[in-house]
N, C-alpha and C positions, 0 to 999 in steps of 0.2 A: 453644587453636586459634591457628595462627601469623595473623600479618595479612596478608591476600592483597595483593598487589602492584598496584598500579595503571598500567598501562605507559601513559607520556606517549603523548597522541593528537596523531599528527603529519598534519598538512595543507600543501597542493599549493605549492611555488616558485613566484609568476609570473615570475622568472626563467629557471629550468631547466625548470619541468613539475614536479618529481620532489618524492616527502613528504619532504621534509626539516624545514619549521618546527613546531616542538612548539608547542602550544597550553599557555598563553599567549603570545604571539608579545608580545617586547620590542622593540619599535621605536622608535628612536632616528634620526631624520633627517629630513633639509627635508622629503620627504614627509609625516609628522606635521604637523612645524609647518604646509604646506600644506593638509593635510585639518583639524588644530583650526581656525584661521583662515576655513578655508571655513563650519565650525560655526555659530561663533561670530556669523560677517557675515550669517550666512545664504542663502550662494547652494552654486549648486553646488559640490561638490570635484571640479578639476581639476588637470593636470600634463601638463606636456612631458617628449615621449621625443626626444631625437637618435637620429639613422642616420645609418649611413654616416659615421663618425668626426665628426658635426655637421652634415655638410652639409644633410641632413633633417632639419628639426625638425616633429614633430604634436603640437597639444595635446587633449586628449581630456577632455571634462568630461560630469562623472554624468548623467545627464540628470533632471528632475526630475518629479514623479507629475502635474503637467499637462502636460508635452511625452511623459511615458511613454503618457499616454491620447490626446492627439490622433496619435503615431503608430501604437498600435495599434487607434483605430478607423480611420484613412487605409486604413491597409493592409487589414483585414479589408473596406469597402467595395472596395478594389481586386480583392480576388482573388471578389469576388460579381460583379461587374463582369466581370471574364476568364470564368466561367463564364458569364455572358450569351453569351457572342462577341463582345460590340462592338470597332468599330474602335482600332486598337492592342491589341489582346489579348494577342498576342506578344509584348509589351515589358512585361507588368506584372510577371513573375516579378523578372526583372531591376530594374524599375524599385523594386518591394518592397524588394530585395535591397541596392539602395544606399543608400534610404531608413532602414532598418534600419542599416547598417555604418556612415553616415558623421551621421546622429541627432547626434552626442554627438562629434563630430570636428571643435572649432572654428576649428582653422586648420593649415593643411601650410605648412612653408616652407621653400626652398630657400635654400643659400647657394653660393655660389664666393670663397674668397677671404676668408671669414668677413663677405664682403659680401651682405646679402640681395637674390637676386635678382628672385625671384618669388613672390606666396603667394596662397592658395588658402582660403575661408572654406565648405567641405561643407557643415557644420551648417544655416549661412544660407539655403543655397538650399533643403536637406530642409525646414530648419523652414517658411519662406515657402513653400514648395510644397505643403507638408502641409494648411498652411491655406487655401491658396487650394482644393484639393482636397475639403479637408471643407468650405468655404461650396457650392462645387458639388453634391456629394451633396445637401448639405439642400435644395436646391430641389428636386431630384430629380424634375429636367430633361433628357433623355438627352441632348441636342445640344449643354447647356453640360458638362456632366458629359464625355462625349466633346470634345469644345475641348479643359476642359481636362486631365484626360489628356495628351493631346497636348502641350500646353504644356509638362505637369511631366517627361514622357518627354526633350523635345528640352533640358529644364532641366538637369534631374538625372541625366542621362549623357554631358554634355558633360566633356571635359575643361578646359574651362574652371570647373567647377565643382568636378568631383573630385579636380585634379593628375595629371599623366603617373605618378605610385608606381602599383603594382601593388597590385589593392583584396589581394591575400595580404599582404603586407607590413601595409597598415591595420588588417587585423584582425587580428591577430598582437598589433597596440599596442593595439586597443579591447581584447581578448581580456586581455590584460596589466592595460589597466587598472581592468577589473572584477574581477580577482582580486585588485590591490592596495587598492581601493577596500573588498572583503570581508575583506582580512584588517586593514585599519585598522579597522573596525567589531569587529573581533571583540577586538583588540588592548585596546576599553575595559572588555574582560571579565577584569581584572586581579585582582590580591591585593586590593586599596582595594572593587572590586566583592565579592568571596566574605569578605571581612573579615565576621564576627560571623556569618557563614550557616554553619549545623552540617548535614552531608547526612551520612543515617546509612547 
């Protein structure tokens, strides 16, 4: 009986979108050294993308399972919250929604001139908002709860907080960098990993 074939399993470019890398994926680049290094330190793995021929620079960093859980209970008491009705109701979709995209977006920066002109810290105000938000649930006081709302609303959609970039453009890069993030994880599933493992 001949030996059936095994066609390499291809997975998603965050480049192009399209299956083009075969599993094992061999990666060779600063990004490596970036993600071993973050391992190693122990904090998150992060990385800058340029736009716009450099003029934009985002860096965008993992977010880690105590910043994953206080934003997914923020949010979850938010939208209990919008189903109440309370005051500001109509901004929570939104205000989830930036919370959500810009979590893990440590800094935007613009340049002219390869001069930095201006920059922008998302993360900081999500994360500081996030908490301030969940010490307010836990009293679970409707009028400080409502305050603050309010507060994180006029916070977290200023563009003083998010940068004039179009949130399409941000996620495009967070979007990006959670595929490079999975395919560095997957990248340590090498020959040295399946070495001496017999799958029959």
């Amino acid at each position: 009986m001949a030996e059936e074939k095994k066609e390499p399993v291809k997975i998603k470019c965050p480049c192009c979108g399209e299956l083009t890398l075969t599993q094992p994926v061999d990666v060779k680049s600063v990004v490596l050294d970036e993600y071993m290094a973050a391992i190693i330190a122990g904090v998150p793995f992060s990385h800058t993308y340029g736009l716009h021929n450099g003029a934009v620079k985002i860096t965008v960093e993992s977010i880690n399972r105590e910043q994953s859980v206080l934003m997914s209970n923020v949010i979850k008491r938010l939208e209990l919250y919008k189903k109440s009705g309370g005051p500001n109701s109509d901004y929570i979709d939104e205000l989830c929604g930036v919370i959500r995209l810009y979590f893990g977006v440590t800094s935007i920066e613009m340049y002219r001139d390869k001069q930095l002109t201006k920059s922008y810290t998302p993360s900081e105000v999500m994360r500081s908002q996030a908490e301030l938000l969940a010490k307010a649930f836990s009293t679970g006081d409707l009028s400080t709860i409502s305050e603050t709302i309010a507060t994180a609303i006029k916070e977290c959609l200023s563009e003083e907080a998010l940068s004039p970039l179009h949130d399409a453009a941000v996620r495009t890069i967070v979007v990006t960098h959670s595929d490079v993030y999975n395919i560095l994880m997957q990248a340590g599933f090498d020959e040295n990993f399946w070495e001496g493992i017999e799958l029959a």
